[in-house]
SEVO-373599 format. One line per 5 residues: number of its first residue (from 0); their letters; for each residue x, y, z of N, C-alpha, C, O. Coordinates in Angstrom, 1 decimal, always signed. Example, Ala and Ser with C-alpha at 12.3 -4.5 7.8 and 13.67 -1.06 7.14 Angstrom:
0	AS	+13.2:-5.7:+7.8:+12.3:-4.5:+7.8:+13.2:-3.3:+7.8:+14.2:-3.3:+8.5; +12.8:-2.2:+7.1:+13.7:-1.1:+7.1:+12.9:+0.0:+7.9:+13.4:+1.1:+8.0
***
This chain:
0	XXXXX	+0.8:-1.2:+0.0:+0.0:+0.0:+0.0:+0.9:+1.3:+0.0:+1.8:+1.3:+0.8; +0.6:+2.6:-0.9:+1.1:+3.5:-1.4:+0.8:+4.4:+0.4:-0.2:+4.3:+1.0; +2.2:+5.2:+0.8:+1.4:+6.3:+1.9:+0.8:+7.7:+0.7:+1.2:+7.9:-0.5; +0.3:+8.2:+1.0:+0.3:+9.4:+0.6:+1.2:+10.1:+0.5:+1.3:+10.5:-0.7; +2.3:+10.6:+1.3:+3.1:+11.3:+1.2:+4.0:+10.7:-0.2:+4.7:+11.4:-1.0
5	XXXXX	+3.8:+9.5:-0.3:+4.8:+8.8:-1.2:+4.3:+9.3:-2.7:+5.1:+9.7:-3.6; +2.7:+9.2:-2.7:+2.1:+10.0:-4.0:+2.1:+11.0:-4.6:+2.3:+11.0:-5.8; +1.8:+12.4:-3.6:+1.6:+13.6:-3.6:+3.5:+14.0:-3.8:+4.2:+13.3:-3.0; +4.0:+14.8:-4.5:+5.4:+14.8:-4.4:+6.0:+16.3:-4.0:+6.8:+16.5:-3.2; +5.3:+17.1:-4.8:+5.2:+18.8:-4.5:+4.4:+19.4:-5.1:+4.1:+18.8:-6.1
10	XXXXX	+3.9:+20.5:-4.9:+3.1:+21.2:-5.3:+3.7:+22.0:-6.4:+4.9:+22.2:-6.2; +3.1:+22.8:-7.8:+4.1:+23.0:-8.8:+3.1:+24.2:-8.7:+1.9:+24.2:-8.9; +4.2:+26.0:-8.1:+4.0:+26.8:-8.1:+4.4:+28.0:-9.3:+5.3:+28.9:-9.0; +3.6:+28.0:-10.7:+3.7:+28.7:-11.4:+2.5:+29.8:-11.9:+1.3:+29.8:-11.6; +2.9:+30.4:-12.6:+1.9:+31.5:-12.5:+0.5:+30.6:-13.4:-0.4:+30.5:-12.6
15	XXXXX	+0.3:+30.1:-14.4:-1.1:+29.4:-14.7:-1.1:+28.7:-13.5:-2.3:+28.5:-13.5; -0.6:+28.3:-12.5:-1.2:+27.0:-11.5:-2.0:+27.6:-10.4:-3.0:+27.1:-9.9; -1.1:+29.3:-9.9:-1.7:+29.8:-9.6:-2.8:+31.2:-9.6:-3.0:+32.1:-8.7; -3.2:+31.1:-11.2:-4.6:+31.5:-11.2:-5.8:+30.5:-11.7:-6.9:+30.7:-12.2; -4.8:+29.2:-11.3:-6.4:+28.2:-11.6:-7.2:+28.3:-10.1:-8.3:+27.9:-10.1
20	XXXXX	-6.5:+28.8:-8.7:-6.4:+28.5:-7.7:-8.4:+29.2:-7.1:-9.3:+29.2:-6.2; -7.9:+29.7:-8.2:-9.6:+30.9:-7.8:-11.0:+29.8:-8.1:-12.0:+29.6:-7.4; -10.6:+28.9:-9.6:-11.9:+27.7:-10.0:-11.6:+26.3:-8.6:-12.1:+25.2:-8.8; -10.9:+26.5:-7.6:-10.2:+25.3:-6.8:-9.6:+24.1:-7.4:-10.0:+22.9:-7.4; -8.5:+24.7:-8.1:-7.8:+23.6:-9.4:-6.4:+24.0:-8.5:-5.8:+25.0:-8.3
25	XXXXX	-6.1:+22.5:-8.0:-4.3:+22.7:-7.5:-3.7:+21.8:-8.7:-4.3:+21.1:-9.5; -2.2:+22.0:-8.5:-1.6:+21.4:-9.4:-0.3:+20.6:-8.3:+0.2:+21.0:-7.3; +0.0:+19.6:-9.0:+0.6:+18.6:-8.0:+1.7:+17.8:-8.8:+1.4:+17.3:-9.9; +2.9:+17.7:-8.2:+3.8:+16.7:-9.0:+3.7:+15.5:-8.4:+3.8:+15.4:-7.2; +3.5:+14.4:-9.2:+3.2:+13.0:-8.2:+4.1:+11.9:-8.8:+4.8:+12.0:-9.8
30	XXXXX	+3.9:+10.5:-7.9:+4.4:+9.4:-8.5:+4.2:+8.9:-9.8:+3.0:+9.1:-10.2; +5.1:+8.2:-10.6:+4.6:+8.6:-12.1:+3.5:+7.0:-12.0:+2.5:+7.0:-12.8; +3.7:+6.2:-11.4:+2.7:+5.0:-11.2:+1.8:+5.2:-10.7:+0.8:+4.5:-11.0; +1.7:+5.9:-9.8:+0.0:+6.9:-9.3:-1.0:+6.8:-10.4:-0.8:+7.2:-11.5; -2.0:+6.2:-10.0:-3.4:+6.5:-10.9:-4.2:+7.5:-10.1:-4.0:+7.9:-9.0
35	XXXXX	-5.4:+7.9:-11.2:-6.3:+9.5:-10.9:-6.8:+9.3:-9.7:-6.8:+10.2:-8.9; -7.8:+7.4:-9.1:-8.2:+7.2:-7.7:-7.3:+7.3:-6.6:-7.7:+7.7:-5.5; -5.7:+6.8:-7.1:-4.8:+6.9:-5.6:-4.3:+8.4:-5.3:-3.9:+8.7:-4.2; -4.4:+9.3:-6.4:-3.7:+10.4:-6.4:-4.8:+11.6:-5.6:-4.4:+12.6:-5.0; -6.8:+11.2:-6.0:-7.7:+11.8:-5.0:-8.0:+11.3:-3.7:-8.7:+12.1:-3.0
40	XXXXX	-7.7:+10.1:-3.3:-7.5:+9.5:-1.5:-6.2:+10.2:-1.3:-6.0:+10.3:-0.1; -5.0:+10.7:-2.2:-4.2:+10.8:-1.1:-4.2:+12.1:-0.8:-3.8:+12.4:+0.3; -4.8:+13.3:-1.6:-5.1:+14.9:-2.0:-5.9:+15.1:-0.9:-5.6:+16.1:-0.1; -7.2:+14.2:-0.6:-8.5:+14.0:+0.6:-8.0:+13.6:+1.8:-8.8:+13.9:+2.7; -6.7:+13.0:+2.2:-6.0:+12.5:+3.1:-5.1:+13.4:+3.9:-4.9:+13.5:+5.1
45	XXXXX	-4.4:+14.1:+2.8:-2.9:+14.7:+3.3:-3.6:+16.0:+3.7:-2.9:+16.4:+4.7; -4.5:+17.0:+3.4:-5.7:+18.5:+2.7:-6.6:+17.9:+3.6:-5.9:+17.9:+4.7; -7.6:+17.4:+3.9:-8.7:+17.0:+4.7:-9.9:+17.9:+3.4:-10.6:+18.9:+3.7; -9.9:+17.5:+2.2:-10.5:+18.7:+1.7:-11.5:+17.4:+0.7:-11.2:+16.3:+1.0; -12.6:+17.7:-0.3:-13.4:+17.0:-1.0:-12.7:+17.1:-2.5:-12.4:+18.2:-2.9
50	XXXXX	-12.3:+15.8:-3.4:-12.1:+16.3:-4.8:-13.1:+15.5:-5.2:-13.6:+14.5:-4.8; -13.6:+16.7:-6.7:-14.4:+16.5:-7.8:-14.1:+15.5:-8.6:-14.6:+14.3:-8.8; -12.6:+16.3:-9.4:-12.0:+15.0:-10.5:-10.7:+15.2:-10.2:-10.4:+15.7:-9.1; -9.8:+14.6:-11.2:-8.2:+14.5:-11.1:-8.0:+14.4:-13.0:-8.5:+13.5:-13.7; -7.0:+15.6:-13.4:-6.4:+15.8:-14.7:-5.1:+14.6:-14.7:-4.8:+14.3:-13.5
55	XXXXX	-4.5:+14.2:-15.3:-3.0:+14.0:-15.1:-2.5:+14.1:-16.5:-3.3:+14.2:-17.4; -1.0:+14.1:-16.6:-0.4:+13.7:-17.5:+1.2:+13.9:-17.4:+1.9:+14.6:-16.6; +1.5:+13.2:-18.1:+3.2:+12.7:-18.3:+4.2:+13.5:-18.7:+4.6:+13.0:-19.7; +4.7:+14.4:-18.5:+5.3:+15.4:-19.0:+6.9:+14.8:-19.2:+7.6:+14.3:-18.3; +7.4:+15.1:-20.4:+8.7:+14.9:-20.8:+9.9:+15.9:-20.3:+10.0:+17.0:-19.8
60	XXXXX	+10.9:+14.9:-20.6:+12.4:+15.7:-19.6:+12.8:+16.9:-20.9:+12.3:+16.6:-22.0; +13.5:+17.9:-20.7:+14.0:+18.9:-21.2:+15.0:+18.9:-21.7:+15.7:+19.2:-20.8; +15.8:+18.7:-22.9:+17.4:+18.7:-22.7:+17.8:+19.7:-22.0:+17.3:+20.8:-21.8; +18.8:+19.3:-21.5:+19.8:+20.9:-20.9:+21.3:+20.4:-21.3:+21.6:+19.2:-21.2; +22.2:+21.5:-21.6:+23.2:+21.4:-21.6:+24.1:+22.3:-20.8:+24.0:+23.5:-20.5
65	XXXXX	+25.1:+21.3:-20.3:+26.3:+21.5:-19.8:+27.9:+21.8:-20.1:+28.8:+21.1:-19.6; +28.2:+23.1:-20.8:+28.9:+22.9:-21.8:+29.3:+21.9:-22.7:+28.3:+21.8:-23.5; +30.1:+21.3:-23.0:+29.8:+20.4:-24.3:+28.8:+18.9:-24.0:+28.7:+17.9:-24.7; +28.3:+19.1:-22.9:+27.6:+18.3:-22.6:+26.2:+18.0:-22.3:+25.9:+18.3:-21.2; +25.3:+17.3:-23.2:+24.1:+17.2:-22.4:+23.4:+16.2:-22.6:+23.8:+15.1:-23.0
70	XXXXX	+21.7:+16.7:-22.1:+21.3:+15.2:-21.3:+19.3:+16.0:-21.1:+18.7:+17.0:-21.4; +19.0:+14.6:-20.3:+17.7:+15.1:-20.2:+17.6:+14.9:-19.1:+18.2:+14.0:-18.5; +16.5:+16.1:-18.4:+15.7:+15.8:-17.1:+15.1:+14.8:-16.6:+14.6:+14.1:-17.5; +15.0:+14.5:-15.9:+13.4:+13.3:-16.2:+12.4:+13.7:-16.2:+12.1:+14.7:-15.6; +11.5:+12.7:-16.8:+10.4:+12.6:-17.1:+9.8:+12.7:-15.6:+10.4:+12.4:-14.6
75	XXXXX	+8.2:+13.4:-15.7:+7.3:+13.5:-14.5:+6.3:+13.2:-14.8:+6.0:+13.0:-15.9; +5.3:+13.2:-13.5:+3.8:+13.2:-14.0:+3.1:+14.5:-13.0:+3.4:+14.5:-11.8; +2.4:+15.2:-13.3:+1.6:+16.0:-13.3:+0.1:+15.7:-13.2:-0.7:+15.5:-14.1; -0.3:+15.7:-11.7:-2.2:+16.1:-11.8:-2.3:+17.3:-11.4:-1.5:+17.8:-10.6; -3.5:+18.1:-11.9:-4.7:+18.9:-11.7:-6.0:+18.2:-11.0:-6.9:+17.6:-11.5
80	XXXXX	-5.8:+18.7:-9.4:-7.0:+18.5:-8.9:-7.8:+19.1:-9.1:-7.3:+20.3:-9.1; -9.2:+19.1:-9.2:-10.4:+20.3:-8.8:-11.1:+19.8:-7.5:-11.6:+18.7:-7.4; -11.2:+20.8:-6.6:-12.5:+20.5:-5.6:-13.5:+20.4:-5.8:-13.9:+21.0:-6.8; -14.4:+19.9:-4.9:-15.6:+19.8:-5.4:-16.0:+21.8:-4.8:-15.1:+22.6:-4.5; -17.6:+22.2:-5.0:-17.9:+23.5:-4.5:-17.9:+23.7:-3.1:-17.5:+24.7:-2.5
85	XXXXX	-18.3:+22.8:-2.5:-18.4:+23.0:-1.1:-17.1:+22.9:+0.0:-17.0:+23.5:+1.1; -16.2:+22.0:-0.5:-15.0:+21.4:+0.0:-14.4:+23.3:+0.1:-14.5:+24.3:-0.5; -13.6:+22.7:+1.6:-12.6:+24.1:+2.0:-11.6:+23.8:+1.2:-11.4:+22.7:+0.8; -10.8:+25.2:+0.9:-9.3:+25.3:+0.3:-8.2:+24.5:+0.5:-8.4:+23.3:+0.8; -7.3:+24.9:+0.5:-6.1:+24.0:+0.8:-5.2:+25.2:+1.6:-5.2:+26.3:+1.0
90	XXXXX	-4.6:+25.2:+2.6:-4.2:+26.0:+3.6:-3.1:+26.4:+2.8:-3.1:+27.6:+2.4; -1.9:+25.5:+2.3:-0.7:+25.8:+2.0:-0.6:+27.1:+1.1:+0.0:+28.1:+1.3; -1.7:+26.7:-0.2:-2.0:+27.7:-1.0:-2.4:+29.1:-0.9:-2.2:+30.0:-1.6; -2.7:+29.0:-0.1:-3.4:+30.4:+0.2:-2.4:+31.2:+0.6:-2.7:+32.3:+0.2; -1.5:+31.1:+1.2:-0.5:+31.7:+2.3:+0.2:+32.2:+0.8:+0.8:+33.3:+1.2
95	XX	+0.5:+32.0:-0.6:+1.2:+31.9:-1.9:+0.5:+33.1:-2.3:+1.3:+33.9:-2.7; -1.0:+33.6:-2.3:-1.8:+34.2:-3.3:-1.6:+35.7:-2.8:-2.2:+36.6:-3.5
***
């Protein structure tokens, strides 16, 4: 059995992430074997908050280089939670806005 902490990995603070924060859409870096049910028990677990749905997807590494050298990032995965309407905020967030 997955903990939560193990799923949820960090929160991804950029400016589209946070002005989805007003529709209650967080954005979350997670385990890339996490599916959309493990990744809303652990959002409802870690938050004490209600989710609607769960977005995800797989986002690819970046080259970068290092003088004559380079290479790729790795690969991640990415969800977008939404809450449901009634469900409270998420504390962390708010302290950001």
């Amino acid at each position: 059995m997955k903990l939560a902490q193990d799923i949820i990995l960090r929160p991804i603070i950029t400016e589209e992430s946070m002005d989805a924060i007003s529709m209650k859409k967080y954005t979350f870096a997670v385990a890339k074997n996490a599916n959309k049910i493990e990744i809303a028990k652990a959002v409802e677990e870690l938050f004490g908050v209600e989710v609607a749905k769960v977005n995800t997807m797989n986002v690819k590494g970046h080259l970068r280089r290092y003088g004559r050298f380079e290479g790729y990032t790795s690969d991640w995965k990415k969800a977008i939670v939404t809450l449901t309407e009634k469900s409270k905020t998420i504390e962390f967030f708010d302290g950001l806005m």
